[in-house]
C-alpha positions as CSV (number, residue, x, y, z in Angstrom):
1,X,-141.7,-189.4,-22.1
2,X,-142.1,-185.5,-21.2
3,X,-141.0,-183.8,-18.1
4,X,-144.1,-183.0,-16.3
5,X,-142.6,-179.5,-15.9
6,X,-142.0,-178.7,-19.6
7,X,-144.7,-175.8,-20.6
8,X,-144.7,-175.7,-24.7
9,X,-146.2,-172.8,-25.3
10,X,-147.9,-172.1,-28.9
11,X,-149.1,-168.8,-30.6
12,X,-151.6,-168.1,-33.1
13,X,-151.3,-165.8,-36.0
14,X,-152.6,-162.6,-34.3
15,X,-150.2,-163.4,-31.6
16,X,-147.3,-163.5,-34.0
17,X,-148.0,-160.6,-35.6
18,X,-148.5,-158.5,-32.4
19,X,-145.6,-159.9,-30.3
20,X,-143.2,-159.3,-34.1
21,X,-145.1,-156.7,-35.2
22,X,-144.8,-157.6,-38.6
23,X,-147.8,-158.1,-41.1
24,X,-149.4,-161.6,-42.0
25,X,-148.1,-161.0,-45.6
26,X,-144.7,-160.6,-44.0
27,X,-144.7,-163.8,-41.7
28,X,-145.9,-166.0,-44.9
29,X,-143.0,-164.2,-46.9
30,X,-140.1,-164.9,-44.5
31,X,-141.2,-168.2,-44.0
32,X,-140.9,-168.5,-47.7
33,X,-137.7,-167.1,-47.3
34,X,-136.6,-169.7,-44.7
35,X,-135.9,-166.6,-42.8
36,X,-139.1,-167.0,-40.2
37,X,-139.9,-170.1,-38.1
38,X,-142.1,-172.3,-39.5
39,X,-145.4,-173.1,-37.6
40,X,-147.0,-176.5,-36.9
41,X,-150.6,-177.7,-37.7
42,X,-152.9,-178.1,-35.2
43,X,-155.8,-178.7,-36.6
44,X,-156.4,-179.9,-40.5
45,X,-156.7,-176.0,-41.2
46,X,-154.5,-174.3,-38.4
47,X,-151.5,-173.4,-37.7
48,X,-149.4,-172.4,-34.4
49,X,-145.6,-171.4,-33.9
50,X,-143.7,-172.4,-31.2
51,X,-143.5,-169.4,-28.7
52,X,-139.8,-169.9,-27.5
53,X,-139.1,-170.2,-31.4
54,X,-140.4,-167.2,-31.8
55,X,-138.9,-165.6,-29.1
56,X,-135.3,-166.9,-30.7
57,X,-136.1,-165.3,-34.0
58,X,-136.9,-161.6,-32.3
59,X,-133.1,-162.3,-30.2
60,X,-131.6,-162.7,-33.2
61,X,-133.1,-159.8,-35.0
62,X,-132.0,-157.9,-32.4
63,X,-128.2,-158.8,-32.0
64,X,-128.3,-158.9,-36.3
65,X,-129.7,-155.3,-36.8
């Protein structure tokens, strides 16, 4: 069972791109890379990413570059 208090937030595409500021193109690639989270489905033809995943990925750029 979840803790009521857990917030899981998710972000679409657009969100992705603007809070990484990298191109779709550039998402889909480093996920190809395994170098990118990968999103979840949603729906049967969308696809979210885990915000906190997300955030991860931009601390680790950051202490890598």
């Amino acid at each position: 069972m979840m803790d009521a208090t857990v917030s899981i937030a998710l972000l679409r595409l657009p969100d992705v791109m603007k809070v990484t500021g990298l191109a779709r193109s550039t998402v889909y690639k480093l996920i190809a890379e395994r170098s990118f989270p990968v999103p979840v489905r949603i729906t049967n033809r969308s696809v979210a990413w885990h915000a906190n995943e997300i955030q991860a990925w931009i601390g680790e750029r950051a202490r890598t570059i």
